[in-house]
One Martini backbone bead per residue (centre of mass of N, CA, C, O) as a GRO file, in nm:
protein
   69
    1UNK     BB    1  -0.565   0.712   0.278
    2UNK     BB    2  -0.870   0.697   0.406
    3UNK     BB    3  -0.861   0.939   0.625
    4UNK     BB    4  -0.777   1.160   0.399
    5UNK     BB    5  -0.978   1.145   0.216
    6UNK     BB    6  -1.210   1.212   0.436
    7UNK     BB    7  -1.061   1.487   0.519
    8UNK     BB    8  -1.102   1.567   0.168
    9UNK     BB    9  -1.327   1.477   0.029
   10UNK     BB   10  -1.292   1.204  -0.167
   11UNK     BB   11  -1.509   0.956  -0.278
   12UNK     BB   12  -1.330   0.814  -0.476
   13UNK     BB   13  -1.100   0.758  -0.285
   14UNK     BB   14  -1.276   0.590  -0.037
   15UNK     BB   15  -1.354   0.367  -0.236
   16UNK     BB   16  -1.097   0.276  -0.332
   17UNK     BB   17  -0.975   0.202  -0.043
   18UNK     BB   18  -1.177  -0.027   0.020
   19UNK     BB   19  -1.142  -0.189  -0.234
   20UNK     BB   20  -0.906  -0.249  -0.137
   21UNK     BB   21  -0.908  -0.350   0.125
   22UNK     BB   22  -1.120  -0.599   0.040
   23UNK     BB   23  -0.834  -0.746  -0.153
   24UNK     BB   24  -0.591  -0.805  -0.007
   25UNK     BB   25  -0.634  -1.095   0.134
   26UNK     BB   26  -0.614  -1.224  -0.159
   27UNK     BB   27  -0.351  -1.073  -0.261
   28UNK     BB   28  -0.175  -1.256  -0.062
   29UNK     BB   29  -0.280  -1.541  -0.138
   30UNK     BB   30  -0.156  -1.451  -0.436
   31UNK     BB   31   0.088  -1.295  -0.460
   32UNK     BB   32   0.001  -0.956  -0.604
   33UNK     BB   33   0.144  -0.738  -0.445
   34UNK     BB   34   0.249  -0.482  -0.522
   35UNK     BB   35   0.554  -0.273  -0.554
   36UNK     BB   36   0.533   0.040  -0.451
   37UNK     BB   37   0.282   0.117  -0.443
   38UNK     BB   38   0.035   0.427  -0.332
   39UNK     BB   39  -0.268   0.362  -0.284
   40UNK     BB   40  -0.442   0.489  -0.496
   41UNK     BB   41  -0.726   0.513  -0.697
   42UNK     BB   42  -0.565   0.628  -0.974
   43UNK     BB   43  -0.408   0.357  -0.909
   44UNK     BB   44  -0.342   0.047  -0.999
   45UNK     BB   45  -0.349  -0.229  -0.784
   46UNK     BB   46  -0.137  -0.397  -0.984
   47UNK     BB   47   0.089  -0.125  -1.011
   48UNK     BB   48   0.420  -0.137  -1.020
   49UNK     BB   49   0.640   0.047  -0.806
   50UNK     BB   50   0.947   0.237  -0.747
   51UNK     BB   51   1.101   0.270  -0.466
   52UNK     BB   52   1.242   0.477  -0.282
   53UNK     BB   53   1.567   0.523  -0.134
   54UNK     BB   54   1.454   0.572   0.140
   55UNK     BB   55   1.221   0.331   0.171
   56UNK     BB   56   1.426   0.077   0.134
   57UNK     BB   57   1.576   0.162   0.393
   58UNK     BB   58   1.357   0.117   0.593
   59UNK     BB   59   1.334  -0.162   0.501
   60UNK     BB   60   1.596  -0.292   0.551
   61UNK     BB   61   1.616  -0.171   0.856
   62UNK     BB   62   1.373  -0.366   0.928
   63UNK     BB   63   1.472  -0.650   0.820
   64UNK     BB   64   1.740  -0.622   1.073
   65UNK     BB   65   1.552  -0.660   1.320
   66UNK     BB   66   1.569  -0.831   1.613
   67UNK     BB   67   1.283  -0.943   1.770
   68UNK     BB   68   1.408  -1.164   1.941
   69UNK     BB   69   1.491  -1.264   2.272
   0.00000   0.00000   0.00000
């Protein structure tokens, strides 16, 4: 997101996509980060929202793979 915003110069979406970047790391050791936010910078970073059944699909098929060999 924070790529886009720069290659569309979107000042206010790379500021808040920063300010994301730096609560992260907050935000995990406090178990905050909402599901399925989409980290736009115009959606409270603490707003869970509904992921779709695509990406459901992606998350459950990557958490089905062994990675020990």
């Amino acid at each position: 997101m924070l790529l886009l915003a720069w290659e569309k110069r979107m000042p206010k979406e790379v500021l808040g996509q920063l300010f994301r970047l730096a609560l992260v790391p907050l935000g995990y050791l406090l178990k905050r980060l909402p599901i399925g936010n989409s980290g736009r910078a115009d959606i409270s970073a603490f707003k869970a929202m509904a992921p779709s059944t695509e990406i459901l699909q992606v998350i459950a098929a990557a958490k089905s793979v062994n990675l020990s060999r």
